[in-house]
C-alpha positions as CSV (number, residue, x, y, z in Angstrom):
1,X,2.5,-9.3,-15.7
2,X,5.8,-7.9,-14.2
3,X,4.2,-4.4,-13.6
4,X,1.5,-5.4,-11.5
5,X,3.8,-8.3,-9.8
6,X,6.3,-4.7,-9.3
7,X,3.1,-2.4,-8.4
8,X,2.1,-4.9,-5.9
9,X,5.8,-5.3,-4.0
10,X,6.0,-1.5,-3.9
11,X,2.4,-0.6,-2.7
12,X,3.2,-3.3,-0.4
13,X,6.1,-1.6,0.7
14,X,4.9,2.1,1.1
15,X,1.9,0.7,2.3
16,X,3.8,-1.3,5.5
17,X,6.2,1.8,6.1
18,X,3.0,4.0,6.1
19,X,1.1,1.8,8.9
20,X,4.3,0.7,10.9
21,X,7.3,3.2,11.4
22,X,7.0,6.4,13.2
23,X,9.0,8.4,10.5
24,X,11.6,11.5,10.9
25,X,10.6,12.9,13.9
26,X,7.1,11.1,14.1
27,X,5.6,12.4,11.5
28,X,3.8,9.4,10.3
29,X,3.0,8.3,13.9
30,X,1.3,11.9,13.8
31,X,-0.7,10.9,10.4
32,X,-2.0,7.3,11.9
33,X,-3.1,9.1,15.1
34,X,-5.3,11.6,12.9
35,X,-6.5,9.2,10.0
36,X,-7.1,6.0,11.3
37,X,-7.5,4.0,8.0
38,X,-3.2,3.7,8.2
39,X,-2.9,1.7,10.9
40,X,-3.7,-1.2,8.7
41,X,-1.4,-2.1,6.0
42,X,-4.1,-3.5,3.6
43,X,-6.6,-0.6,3.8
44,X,-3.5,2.1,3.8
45,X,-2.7,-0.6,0.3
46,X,-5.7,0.5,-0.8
47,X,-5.2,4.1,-1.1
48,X,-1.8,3.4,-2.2
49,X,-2.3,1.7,-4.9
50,X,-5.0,4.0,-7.2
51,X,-1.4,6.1,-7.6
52,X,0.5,3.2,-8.6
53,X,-2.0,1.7,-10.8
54,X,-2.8,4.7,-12.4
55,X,1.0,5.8,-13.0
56,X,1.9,2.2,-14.1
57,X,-1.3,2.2,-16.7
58,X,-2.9,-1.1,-15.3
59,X,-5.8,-0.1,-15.0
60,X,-9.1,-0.8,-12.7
61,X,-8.5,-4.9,-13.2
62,X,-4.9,-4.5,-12.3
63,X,-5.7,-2.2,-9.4
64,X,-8.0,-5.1,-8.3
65,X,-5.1,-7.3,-8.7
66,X,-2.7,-5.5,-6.7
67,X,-4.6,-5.3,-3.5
68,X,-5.0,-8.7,-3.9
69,X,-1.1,-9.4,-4.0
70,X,-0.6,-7.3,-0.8
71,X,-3.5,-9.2,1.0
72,X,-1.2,-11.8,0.5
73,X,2.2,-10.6,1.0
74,X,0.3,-9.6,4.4
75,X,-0.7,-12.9,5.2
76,X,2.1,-14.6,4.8
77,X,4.7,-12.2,5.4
């Protein structure tokens, strides 16, 4: 339980620094001009989180479970 509820703060954290700050010298503004799937930070969750998960060892249920946790850090953040 603590490993997904830590998977899911820190893919919710790359995932928000991904879609929403420009980076050292706009590197990531560069990236979410080219691959427009990051300028959302539930579908840039998504492809963070099959690293996490996998590293972690949750597993395809606790992957499902983290995207869930950041579609609701999302909402009511």
């Amino acid at each position: 339980m603590t490993e997904i509820l830590v998977a899911t703060i820190a893919t919710f954290g790359v995932s928000a620094l991904i879609s929403t700050y420009d980076g050292s010298f706009g590197v990531l503004r560069r990236l979410r001009s080219r691959v427009k799937v990051f300028e959302c930070t539930v579908c840039t969750a998504v492809w963070i989180a099959v690293p996490i998960a996998n590293f972690t060892g949750i597993g395809p249920i606790g992957y499902l479970f983290i995207i869930g946790g950041v579609i609701l850090l999302e909402r009511f953040s």
